[in-house]
Backbone as JSON, one array per atom type, in Angstrom:
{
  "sequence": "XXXXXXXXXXXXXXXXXXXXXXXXXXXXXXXXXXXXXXXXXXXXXXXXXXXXXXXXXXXXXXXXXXXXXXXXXXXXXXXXXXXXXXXXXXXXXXXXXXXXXXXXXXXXXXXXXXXXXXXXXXXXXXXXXXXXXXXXXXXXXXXXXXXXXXXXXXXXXXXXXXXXXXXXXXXXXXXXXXXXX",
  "N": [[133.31, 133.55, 41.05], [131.45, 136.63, 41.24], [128.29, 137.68, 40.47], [127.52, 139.83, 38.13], [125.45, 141.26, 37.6], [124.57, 144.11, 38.44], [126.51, 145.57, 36.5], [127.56, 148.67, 35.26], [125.73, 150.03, 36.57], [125.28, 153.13, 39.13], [125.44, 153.87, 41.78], [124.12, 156.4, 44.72], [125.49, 156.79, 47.64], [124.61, 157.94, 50.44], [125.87, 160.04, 53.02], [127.63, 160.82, 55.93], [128.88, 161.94, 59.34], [128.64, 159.68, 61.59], [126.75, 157.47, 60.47], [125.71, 154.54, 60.47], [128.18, 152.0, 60.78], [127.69, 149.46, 59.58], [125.57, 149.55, 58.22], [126.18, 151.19, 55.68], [128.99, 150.15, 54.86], [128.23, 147.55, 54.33], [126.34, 146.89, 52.55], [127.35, 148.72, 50.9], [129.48, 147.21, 49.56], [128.36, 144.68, 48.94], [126.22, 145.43, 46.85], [128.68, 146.95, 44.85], [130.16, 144.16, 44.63], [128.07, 142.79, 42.93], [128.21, 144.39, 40.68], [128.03, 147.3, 40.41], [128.98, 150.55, 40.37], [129.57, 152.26, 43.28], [129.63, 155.35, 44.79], [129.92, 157.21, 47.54], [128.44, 160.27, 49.29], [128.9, 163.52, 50.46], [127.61, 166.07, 52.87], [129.82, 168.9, 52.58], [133.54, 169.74, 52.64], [134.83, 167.52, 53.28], [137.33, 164.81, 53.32], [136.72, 162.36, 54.08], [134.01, 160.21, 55.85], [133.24, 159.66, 59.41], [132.74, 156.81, 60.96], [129.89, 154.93, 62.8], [129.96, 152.32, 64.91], [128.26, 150.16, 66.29], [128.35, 151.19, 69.48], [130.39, 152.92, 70.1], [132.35, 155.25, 68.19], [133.14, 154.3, 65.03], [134.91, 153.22, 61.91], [136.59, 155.28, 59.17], [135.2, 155.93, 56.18], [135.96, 156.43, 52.42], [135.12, 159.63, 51.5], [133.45, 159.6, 47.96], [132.31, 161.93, 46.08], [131.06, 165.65, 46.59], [128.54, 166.31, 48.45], [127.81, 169.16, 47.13], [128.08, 168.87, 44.32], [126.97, 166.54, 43.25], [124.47, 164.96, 41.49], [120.85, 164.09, 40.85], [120.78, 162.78, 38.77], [122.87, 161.08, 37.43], [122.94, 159.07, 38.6], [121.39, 156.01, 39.4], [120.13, 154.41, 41.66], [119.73, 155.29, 45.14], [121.3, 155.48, 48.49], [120.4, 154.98, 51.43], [122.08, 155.03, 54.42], [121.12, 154.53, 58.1], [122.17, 154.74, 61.74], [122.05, 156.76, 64.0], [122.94, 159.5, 64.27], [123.89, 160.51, 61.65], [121.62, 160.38, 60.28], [120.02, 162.23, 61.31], [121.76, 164.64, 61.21], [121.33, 164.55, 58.51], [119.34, 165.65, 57.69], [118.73, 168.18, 58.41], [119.9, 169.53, 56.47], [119.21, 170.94, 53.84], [120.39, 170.7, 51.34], [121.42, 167.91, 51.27], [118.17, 166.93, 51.41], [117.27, 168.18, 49.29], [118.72, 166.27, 47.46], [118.0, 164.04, 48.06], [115.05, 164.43, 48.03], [115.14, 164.95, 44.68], [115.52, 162.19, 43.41], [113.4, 161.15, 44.9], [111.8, 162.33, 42.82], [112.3, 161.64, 40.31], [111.37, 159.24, 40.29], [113.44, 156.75, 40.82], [114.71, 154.55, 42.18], [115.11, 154.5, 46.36], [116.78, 153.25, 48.74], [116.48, 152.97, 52.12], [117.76, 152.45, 55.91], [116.98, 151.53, 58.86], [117.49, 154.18, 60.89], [117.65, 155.71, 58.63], [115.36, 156.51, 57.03], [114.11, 158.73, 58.49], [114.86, 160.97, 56.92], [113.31, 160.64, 54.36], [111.04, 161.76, 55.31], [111.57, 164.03, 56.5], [112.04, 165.0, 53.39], [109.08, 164.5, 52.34], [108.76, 162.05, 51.34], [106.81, 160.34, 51.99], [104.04, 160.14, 52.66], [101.56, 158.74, 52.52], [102.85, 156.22, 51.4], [103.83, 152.89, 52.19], [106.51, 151.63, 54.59], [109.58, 150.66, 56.64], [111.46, 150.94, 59.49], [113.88, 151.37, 61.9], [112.62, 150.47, 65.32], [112.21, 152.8, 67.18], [111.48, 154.77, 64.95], [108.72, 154.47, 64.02], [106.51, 156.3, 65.21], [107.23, 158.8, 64.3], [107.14, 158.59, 61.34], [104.32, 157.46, 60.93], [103.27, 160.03, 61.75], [103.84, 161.34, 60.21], [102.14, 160.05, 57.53], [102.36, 157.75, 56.87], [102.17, 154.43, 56.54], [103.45, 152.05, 58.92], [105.12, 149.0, 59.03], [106.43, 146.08, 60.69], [108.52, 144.66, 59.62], [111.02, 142.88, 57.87], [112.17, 143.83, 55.11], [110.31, 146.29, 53.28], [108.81, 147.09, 50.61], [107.51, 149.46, 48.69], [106.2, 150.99, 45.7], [109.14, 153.12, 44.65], [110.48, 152.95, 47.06], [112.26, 151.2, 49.04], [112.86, 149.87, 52.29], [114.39, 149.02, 55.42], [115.02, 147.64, 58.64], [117.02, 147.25, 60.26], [120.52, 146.27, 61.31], [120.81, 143.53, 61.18], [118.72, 143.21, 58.72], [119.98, 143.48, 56.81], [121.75, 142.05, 54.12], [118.97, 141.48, 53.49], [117.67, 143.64, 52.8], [119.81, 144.84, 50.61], [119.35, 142.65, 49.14], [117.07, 143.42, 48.11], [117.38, 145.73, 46.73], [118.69, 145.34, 44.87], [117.83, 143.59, 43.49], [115.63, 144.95, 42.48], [117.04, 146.72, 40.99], [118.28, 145.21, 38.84], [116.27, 144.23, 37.18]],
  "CA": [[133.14, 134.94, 40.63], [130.01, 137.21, 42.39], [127.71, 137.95, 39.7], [127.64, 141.12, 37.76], [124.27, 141.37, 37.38], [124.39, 145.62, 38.11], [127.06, 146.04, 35.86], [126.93, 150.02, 34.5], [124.82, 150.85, 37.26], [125.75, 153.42, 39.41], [124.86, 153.88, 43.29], [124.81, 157.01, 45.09], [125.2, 156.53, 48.97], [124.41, 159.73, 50.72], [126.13, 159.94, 54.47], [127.63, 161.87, 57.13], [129.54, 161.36, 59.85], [127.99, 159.35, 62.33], [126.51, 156.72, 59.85], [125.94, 153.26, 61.42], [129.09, 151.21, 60.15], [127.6, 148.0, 58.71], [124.38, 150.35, 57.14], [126.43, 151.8, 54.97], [129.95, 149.86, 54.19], [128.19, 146.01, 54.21], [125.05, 147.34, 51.15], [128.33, 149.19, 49.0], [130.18, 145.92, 48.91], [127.12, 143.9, 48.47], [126.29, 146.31, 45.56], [129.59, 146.16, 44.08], [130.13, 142.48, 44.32], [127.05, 142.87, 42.02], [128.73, 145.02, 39.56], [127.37, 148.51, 40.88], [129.46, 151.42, 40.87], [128.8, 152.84, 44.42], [128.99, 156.76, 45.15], [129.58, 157.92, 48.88], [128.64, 161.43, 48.77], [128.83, 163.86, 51.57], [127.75, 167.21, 52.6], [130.87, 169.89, 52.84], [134.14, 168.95, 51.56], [135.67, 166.2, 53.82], [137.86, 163.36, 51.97], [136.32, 160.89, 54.76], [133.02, 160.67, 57.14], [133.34, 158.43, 60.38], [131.14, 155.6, 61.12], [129.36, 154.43, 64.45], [130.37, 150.93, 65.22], [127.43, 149.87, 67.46], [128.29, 151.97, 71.05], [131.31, 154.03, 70.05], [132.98, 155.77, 66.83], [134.26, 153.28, 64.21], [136.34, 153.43, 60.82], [136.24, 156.15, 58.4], [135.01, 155.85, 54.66], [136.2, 157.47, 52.04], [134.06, 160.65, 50.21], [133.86, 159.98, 46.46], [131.5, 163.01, 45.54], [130.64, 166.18, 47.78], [127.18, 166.79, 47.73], [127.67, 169.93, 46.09], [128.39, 168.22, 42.92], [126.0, 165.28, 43.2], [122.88, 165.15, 40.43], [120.44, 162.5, 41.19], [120.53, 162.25, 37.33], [123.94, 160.64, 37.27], [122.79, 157.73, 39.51], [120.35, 154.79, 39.26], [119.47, 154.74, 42.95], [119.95, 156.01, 46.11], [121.1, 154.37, 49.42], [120.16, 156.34, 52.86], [122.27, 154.42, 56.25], [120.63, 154.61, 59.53], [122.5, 155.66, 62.52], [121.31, 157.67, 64.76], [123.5, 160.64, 64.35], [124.03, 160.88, 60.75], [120.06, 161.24, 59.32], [119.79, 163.86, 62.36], [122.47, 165.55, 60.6], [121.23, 165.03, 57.32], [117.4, 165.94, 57.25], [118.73, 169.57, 58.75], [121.02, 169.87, 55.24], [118.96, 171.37, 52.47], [121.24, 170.6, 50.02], [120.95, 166.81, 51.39], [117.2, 166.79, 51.35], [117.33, 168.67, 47.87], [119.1, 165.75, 46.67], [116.87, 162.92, 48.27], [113.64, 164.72, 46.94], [115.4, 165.15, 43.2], [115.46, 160.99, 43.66], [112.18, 160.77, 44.68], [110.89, 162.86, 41.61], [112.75, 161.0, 39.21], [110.98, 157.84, 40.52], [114.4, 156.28, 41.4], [114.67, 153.58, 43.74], [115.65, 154.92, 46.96], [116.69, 152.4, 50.26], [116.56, 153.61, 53.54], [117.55, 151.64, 56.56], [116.81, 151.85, 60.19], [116.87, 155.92, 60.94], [117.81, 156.26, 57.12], [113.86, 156.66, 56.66], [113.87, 159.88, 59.31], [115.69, 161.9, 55.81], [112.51, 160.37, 53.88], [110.0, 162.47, 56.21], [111.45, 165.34, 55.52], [111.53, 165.53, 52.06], [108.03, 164.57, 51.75], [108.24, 161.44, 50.35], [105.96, 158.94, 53.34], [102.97, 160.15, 52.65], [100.49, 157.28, 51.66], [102.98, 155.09, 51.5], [104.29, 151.39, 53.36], [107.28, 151.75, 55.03], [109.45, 150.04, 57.97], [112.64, 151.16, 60.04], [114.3, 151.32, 63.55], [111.26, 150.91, 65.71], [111.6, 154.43, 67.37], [110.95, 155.91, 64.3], [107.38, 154.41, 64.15], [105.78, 156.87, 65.27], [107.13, 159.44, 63.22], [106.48, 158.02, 60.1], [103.52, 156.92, 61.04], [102.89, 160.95, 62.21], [104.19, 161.56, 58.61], [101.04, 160.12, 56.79], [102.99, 156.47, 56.49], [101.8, 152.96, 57.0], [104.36, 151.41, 59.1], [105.39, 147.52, 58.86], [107.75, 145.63, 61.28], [109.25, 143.35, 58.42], [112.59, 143.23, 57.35], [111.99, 145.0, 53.8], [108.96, 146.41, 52.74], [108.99, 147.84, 49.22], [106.86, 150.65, 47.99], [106.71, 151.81, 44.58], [110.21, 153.4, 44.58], [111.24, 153.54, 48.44], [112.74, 150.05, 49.71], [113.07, 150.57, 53.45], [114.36, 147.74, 56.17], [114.7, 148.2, 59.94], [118.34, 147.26, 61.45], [121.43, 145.77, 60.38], [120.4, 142.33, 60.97], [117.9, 143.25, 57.78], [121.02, 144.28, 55.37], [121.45, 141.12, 53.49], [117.48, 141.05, 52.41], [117.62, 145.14, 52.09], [120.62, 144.65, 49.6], [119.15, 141.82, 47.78], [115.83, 144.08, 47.42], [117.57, 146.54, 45.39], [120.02, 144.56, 43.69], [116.73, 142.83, 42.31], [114.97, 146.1, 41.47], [117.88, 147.42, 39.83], [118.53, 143.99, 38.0], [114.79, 144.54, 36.74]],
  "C": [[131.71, 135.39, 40.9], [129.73, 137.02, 40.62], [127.49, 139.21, 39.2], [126.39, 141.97, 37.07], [123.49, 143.08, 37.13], [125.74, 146.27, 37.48], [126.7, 147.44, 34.56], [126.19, 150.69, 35.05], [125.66, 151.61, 38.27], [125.32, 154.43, 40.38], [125.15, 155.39, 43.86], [124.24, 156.61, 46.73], [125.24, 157.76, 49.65], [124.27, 159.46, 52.55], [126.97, 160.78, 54.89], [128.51, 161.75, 57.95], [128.75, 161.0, 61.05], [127.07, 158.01, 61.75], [126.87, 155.81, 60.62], [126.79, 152.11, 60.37], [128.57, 150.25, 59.07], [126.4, 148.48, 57.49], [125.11, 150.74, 55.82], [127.71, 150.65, 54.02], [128.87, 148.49, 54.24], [127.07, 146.64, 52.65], [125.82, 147.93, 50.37], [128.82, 147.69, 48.71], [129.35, 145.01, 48.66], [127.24, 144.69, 46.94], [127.6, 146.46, 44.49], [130.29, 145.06, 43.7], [129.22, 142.82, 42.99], [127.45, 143.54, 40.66], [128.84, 146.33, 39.56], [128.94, 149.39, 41.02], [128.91, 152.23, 42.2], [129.81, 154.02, 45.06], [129.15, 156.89, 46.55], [129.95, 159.43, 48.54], [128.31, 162.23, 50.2], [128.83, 165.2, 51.91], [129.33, 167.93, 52.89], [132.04, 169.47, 52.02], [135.33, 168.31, 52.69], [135.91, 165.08, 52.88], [137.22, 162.05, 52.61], [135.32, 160.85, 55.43], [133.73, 159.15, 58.37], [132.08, 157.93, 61.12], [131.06, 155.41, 62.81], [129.13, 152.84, 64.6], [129.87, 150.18, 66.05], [127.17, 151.04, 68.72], [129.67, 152.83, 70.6], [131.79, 154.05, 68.38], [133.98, 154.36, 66.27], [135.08, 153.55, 63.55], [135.77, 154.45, 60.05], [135.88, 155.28, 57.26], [135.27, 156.71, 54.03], [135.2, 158.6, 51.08], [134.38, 160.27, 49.06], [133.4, 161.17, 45.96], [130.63, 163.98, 47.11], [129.14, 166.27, 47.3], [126.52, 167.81, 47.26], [127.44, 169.81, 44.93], [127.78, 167.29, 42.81], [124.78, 165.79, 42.69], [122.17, 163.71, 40.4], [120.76, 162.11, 39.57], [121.6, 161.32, 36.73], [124.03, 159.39, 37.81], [121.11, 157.18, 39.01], [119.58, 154.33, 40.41], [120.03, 155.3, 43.79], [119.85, 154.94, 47.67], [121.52, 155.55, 50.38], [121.02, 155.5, 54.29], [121.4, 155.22, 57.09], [121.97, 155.35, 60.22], [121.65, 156.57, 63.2], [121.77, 159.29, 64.22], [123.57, 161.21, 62.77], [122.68, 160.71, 59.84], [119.75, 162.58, 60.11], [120.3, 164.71, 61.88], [121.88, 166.39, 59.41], [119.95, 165.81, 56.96], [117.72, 167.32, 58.07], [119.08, 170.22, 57.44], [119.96, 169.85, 54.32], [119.79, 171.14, 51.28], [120.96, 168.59, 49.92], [119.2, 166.14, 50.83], [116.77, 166.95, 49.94], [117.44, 167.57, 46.87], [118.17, 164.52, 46.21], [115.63, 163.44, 47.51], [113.83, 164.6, 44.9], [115.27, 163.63, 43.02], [113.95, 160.62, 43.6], [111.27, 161.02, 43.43], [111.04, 162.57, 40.39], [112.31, 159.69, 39.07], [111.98, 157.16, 40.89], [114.39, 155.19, 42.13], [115.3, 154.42, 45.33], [115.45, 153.88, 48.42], [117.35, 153.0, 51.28], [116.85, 152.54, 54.31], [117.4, 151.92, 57.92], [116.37, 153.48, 60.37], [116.94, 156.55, 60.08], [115.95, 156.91, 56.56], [113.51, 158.19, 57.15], [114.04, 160.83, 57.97], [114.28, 161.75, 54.91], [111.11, 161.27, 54.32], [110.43, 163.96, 55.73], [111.38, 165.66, 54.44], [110.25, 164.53, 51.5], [107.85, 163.4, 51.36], [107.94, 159.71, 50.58], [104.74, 158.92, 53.11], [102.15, 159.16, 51.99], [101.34, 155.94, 51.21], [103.43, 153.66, 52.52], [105.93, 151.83, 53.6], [108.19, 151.07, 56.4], [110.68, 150.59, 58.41], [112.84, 150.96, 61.42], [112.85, 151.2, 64.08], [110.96, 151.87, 66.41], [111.24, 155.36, 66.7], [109.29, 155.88, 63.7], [106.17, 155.29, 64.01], [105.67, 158.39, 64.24], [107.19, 159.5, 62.09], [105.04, 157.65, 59.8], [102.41, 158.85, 61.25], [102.71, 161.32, 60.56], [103.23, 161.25, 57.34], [101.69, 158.44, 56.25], [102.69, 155.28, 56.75], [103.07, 152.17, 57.51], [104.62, 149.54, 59.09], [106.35, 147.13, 59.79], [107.71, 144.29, 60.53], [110.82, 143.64, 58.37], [113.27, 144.16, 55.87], [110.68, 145.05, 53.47], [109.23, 147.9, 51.53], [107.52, 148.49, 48.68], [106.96, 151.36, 47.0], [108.13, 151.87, 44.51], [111.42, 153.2, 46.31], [110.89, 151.91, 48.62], [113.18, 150.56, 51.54], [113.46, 148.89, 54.35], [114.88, 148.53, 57.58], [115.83, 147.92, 60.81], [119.55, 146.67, 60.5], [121.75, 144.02, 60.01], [119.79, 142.06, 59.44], [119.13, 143.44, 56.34], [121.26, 143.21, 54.59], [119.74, 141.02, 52.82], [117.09, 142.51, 51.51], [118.7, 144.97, 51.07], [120.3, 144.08, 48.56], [117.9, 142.39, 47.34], [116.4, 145.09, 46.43], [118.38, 146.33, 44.49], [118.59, 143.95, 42.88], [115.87, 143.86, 41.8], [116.38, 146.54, 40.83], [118.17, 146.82, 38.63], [117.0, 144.01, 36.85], [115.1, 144.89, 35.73]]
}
């Protein structure tokens, strides 16, 4: 039997369609192994987004919460997938960004992974600190007022960040152990 270590806690995952498959579905089931209620929340009102499976379109997931109706105050952290296509999406979506900044201002934990960090730039919340992701986004994080790292997690105050999907096992167990905290 996993361990239930985030039992009562309760995840929101904030994606799109275009989300990089393993970013997103391998860190919920990690997280609920753990005990974690986990949250996919999504702008508009689709019942499903579809994932990016390396080089072409993968499997859907299903929406639990649109992100109309999503209050960071209802969640315990916040988990951003990579992808290419679905932070491009999201860091245009004011209502998205709205949500991520309400996260940041609550102190929150919030993990980003690979281009999940790009959503972090826009709402403001790189400046002065450590950070690591995909390595094309380097530079704009780094443009952003951000100290970049090529590690596999590098934790900052509130913002956990890791850099591919190779990294999802150590990014998982970083916020399963801040949340466990």
């Amino acid at each position: 039997m996993a361990n239930k270590t985030l039992e009562g806690r309760r995840i929101a995952v904030l994606a799109t369609d275009g989300f990089e498959q393993s970013e997103l579905t391998e860190p919920k089931r990690l997280l609920e192994e753990a005990g974690a209620r986990v949250d996919v929340i999504s702008p508009g009102d689709a019942k499903a987004i579809k994932g990016w499976d390396k080089k072409d379109w993968g499997q859907s997931v299903p929406v639990d919460v649109a992100l109309g109706k999503a209050e960071a105050s209802q969640y315990d952290a916040l988990v951003l997938p990579g992808g290419v296509i679905n932070p491009d999406k999201l860091r245009i979506d004011d209502g998205a960004i709205g949500l991520i900044k309400a996260f940041g201002d609550a102190g929150k934990p919030i993990a980003a992974i690979c281009h999940g960090p790009w959503t972090l730039i826009t709402a403001g919340l790189v400046k002065g600190r450590k950070v690591t992701s995909w390595p094309s986004l380097k530079d704009d994080l780094k443009n952003a007022g951000a100290s970049w790292e090529d590690r596999e997690v590098v934790e900052d105050g509130n913002l956990i960040t890791s850099r591919k999907p190779d990294d999802i096992p150590a990014f998982a167990k970083a916020l399963i152990k801040r949340l466990a905290a």
